[in-house]
PAKOL-498091 format. One record per atom (N, C-alpha, C): residue number from 0; atom name; z, y, x. Coordinates in steps of 0.1 Angstrom, whole numbers. Example, Ala and Ser with C-alpha at 12.3 -4.5 7.8 and 13.67 -1.06 7.14 Angstrom:
<r num="0" atomo="N" zz="78" yy="-57" xx="132"/>
<r num="0" atomo="CA" zz="78" yy="-45" xx="123"/>
<r num="0" atomo="C" zz="78" yy="-33" xx="132"/>
<r num="1" atomo="N" zz="71" yy="-22" xx="128"/>
<r num="1" atomo="CA" zz="71" yy="-11" xx="137"/>
<r num="1" atomo="C" zz="79" yy="0" xx="129"/>
//
This chain:
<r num="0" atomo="N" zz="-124" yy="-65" xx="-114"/>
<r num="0" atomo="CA" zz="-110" yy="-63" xx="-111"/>
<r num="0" atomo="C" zz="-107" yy="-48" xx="-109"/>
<r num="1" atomo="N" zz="-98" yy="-40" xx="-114"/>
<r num="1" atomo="CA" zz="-91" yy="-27" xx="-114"/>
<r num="1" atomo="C" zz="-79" yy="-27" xx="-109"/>
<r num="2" atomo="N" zz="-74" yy="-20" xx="-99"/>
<r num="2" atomo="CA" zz="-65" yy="-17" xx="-90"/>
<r num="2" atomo="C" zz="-54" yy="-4" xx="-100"/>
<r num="3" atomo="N" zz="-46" yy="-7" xx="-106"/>
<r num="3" atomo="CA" zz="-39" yy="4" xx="-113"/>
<r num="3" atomo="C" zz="-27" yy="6" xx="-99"/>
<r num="4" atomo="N" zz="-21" yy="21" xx="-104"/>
<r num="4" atomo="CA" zz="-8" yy="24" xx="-99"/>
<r num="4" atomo="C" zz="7" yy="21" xx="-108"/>
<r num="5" atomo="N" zz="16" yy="16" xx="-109"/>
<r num="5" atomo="CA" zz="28" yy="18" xx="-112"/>
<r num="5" atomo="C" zz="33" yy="36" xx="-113"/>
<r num="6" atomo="N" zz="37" yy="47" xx="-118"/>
<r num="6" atomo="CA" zz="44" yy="53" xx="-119"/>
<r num="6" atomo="C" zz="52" yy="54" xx="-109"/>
<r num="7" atomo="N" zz="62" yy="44" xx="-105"/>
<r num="7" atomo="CA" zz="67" yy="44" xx="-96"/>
<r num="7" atomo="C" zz="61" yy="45" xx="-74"/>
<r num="8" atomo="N" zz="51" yy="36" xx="-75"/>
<r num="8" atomo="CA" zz="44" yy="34" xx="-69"/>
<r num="8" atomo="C" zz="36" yy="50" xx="-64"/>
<r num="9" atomo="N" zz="32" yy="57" xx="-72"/>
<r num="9" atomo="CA" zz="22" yy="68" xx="-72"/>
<r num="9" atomo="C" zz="35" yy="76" xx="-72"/>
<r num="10" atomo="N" zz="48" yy="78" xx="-68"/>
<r num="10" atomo="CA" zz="56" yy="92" xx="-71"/>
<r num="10" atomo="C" zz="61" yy="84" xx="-50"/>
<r num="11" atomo="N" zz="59" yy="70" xx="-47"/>
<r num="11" atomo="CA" zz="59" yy="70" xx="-36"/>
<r num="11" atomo="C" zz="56" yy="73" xx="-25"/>
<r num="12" atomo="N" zz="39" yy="73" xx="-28"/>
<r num="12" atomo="CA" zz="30" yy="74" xx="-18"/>
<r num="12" atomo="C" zz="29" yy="88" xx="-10"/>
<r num="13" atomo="N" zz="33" yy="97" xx="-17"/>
<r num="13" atomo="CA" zz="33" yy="113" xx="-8"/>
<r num="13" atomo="C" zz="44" yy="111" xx="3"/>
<r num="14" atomo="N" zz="60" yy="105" xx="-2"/>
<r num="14" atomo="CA" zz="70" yy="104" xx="5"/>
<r num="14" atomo="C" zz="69" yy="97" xx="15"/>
<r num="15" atomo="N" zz="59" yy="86" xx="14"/>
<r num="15" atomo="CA" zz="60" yy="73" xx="24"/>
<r num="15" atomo="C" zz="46" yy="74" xx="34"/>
<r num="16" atomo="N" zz="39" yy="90" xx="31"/>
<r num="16" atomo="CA" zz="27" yy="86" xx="41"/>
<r num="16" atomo="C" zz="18" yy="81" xx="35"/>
<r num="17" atomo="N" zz="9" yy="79" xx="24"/>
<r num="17" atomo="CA" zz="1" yy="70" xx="22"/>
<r num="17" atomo="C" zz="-9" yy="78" xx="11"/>
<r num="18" atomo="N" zz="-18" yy="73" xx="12"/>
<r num="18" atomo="CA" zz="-29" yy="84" xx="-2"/>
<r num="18" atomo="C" zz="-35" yy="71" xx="-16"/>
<r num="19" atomo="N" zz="-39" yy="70" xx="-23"/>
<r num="19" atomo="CA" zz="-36" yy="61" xx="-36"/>
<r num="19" atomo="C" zz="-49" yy="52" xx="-31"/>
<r num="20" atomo="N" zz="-58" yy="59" xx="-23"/>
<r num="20" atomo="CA" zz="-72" yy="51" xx="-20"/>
<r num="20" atomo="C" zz="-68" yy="44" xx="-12"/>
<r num="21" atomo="N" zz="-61" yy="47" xx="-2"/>
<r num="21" atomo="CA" zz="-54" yy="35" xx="9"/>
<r num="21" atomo="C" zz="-50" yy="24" xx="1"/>
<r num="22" atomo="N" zz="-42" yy="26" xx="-5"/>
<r num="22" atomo="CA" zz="-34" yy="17" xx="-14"/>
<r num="22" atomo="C" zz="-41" yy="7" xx="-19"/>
<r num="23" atomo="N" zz="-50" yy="16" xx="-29"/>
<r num="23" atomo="CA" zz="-61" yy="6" xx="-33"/>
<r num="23" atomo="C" zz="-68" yy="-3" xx="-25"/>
<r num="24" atomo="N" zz="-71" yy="3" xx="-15"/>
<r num="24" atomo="CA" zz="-84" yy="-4" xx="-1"/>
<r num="24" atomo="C" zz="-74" yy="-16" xx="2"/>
<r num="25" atomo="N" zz="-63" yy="-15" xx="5"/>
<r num="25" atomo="CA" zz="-50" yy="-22" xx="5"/>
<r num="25" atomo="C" zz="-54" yy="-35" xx="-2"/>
<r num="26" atomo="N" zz="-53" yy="-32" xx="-14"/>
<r num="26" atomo="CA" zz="-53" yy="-46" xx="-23"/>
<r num="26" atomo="C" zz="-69" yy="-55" xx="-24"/>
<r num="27" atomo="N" zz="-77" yy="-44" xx="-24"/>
<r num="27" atomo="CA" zz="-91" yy="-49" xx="-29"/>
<r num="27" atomo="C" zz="-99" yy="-57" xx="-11"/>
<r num="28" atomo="N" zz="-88" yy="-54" xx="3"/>
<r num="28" atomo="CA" zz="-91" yy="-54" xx="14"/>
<r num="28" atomo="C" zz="-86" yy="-62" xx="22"/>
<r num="29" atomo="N" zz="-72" yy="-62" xx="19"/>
<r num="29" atomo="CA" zz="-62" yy="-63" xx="31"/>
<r num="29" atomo="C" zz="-57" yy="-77" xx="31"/>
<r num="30" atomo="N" zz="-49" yy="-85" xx="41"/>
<r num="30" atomo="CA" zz="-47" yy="-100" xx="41"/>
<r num="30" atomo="C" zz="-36" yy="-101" xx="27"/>
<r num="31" atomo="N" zz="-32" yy="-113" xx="27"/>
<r num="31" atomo="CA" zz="-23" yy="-116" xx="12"/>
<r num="31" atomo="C" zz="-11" yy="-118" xx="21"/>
<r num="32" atomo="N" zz="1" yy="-121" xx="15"/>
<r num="32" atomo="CA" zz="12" yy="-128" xx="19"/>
<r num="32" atomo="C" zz="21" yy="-129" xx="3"/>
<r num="33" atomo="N" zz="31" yy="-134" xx="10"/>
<r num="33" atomo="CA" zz="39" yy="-140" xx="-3"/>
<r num="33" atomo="C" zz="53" yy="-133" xx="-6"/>
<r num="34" atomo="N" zz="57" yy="-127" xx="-11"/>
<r num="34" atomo="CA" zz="66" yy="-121" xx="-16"/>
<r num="34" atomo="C" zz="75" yy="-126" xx="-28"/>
<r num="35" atomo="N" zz="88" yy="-121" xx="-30"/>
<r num="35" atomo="CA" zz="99" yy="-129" xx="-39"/>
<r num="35" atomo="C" zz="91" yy="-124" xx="-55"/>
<r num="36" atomo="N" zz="98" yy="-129" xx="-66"/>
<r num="36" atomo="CA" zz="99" yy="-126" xx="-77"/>
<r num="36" atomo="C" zz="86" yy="-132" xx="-82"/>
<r num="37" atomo="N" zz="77" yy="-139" xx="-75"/>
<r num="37" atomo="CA" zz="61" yy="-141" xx="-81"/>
<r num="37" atomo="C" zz="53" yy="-128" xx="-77"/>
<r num="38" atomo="N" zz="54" yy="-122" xx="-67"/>
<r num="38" atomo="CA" zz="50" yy="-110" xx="-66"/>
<r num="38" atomo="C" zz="42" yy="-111" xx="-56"/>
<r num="39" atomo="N" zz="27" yy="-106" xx="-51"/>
<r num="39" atomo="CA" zz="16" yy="-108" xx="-40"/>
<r num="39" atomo="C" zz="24" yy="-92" xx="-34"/>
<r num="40" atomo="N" zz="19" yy="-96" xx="-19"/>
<r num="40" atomo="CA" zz="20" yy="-88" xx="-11"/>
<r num="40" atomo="C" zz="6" yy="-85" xx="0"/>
<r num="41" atomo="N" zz="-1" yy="-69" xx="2"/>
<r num="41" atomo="CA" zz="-11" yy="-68" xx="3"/>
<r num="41" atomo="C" zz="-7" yy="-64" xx="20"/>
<r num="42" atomo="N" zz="-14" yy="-65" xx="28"/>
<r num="42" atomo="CA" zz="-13" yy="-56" xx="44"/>
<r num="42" atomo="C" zz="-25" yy="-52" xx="47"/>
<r num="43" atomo="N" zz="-27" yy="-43" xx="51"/>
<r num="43" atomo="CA" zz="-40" yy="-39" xx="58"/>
<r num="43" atomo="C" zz="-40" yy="-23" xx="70"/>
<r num="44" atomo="N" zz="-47" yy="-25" xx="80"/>
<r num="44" atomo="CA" zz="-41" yy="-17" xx="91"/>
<r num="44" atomo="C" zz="-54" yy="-4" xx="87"/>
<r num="45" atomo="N" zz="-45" yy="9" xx="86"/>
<r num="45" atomo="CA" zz="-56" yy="16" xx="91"/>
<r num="45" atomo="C" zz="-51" yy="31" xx="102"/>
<r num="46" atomo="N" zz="-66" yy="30" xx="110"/>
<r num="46" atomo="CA" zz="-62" yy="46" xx="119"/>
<r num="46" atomo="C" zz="-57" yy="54" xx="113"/>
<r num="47" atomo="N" zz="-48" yy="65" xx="119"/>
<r num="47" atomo="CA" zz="-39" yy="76" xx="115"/>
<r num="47" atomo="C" zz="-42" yy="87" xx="124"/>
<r num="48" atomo="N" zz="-40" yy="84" xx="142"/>
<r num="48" atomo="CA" zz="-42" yy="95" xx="145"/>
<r num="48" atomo="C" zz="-35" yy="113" xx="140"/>
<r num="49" atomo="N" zz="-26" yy="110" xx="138"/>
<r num="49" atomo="CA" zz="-20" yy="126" xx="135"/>
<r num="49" atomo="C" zz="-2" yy="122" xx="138"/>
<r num="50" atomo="N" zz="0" yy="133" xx="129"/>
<r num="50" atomo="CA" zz="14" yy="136" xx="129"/>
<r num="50" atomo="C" zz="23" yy="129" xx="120"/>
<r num="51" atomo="N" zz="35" yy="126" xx="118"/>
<r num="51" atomo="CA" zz="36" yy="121" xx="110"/>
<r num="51" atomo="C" zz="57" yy="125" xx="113"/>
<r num="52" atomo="N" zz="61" yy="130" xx="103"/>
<r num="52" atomo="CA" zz="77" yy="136" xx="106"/>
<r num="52" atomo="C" zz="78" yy="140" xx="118"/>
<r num="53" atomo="N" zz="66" yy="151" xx="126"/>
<r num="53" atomo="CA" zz="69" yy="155" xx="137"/>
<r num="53" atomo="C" zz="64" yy="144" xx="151"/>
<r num="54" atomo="N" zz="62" yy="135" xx="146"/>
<r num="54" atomo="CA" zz="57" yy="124" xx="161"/>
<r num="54" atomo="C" zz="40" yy="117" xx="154"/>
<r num="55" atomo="N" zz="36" yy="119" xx="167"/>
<r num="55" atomo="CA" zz="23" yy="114" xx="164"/>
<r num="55" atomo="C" zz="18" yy="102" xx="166"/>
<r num="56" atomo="N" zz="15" yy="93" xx="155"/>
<r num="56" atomo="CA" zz="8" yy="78" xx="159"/>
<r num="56" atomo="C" zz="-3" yy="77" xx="153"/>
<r num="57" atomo="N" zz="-12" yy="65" xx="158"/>
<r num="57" atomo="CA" zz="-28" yy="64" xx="164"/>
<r num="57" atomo="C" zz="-27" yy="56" xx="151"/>
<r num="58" atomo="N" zz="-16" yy="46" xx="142"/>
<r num="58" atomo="CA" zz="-19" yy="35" xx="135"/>
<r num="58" atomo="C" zz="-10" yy="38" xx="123"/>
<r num="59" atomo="N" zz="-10" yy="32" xx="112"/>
<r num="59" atomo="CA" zz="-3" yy="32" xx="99"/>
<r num="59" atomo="C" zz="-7" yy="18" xx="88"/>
<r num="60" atomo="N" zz="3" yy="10" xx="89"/>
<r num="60" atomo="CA" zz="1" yy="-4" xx="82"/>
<r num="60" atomo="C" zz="8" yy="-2" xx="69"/>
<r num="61" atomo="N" zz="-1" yy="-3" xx="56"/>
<r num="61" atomo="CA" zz="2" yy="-4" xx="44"/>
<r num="61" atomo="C" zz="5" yy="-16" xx="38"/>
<r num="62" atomo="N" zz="15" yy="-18" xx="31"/>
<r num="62" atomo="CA" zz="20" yy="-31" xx="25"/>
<r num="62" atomo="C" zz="22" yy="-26" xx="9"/>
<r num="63" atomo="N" zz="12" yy="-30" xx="4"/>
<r num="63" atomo="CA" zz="13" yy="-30" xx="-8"/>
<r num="63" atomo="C" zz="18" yy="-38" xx="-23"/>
<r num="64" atomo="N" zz="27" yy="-39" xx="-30"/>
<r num="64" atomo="CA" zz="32" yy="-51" xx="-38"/>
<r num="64" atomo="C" zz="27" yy="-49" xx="-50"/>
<r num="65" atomo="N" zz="22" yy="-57" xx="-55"/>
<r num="65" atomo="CA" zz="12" yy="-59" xx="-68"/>
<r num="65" atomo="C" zz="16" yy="-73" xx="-76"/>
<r num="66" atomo="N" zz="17" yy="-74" xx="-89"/>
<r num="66" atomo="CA" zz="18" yy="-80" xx="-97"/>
<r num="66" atomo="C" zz="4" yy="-84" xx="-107"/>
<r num="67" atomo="N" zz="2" yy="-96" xx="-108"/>
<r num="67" atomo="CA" zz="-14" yy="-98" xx="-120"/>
<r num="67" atomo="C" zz="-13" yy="-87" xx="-134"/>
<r num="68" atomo="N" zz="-19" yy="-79" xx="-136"/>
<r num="68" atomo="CA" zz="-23" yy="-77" xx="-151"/>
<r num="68" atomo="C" zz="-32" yy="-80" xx="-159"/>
<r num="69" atomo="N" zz="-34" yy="-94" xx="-161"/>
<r num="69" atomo="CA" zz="-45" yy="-101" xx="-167"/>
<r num="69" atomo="C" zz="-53" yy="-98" xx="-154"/>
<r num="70" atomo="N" zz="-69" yy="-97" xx="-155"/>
<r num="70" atomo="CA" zz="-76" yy="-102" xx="-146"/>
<r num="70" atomo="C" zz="-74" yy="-87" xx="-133"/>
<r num="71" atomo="N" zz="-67" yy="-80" xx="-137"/>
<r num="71" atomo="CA" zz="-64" yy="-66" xx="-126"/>
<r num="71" atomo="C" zz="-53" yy="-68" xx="-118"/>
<r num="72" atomo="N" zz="-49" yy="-56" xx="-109"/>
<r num="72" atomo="CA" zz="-36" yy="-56" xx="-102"/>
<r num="72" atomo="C" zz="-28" yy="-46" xx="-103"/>
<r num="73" atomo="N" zz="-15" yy="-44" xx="-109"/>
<r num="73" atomo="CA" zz="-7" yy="-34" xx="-108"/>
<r num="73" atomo="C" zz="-2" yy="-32" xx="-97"/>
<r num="74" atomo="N" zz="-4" yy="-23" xx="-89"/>
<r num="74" atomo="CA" zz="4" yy="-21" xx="-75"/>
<r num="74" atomo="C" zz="21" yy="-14" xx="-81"/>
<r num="75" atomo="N" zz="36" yy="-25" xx="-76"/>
<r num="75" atomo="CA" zz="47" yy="-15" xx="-80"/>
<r num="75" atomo="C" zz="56" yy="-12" xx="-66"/>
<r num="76" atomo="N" zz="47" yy="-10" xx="-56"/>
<r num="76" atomo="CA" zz="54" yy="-3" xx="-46"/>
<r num="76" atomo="C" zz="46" yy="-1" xx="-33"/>
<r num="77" atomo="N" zz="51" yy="6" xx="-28"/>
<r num="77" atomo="CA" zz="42" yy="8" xx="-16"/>
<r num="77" atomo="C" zz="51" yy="13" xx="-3"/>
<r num="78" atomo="N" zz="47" yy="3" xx="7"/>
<r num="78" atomo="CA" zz="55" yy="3" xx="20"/>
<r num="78" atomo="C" zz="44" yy="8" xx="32"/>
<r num="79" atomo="N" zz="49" yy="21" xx="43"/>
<r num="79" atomo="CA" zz="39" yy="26" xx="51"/>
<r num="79" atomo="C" zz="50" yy="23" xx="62"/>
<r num="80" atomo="N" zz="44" yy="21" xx="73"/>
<r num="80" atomo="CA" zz="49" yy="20" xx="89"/>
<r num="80" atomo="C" zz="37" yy="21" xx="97"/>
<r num="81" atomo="N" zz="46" yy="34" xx="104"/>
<r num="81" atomo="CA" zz="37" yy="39" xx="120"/>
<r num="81" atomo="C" zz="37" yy="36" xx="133"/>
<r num="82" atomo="N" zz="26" yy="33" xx="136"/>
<r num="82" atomo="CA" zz="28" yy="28" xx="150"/>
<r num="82" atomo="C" zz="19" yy="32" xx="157"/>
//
């Protein structure tokens, strides 16, 4: 199984906090849940510890949304929240 990025997805991840290996660890790691359209949704918690728009938190949960491509996964978005 191969974990691709979306175009869209990879022009996300600088803006929203997140690095493409997270993303990935995300999908290949993290619990499932169910999302609209036929679309899997990925979660997985990891430390942060830094800064982040000027305020510092210890945690950052990735939600990642992926679609099947044949036996791989296209990731086409990526959601980051700090806590």
């Amino acid at each position: 199984m191969t974990v691709r990025l979306h175009p869209h997805a990879r022009s996300r991840l600088v803006e929203r906090g997140a690095t493409e290996a997270e993303a990935i660890a995300t999908v290949e790691n993290g619990t499932t849940f169910a999302v609209k359209f036929g679309r899997n949704g990925f979660r997985r918690t990891f430390p942060f510890n830094d800064l982040w728009r000027g305020k510092r938190y210890s945690m950052k949960k990735i939600e990642a949304i992926a679609v099947r491509d044949g036996e791989d996964w296209l990731i086409i978005t990526v959601i980051v929240k700090f806590f």
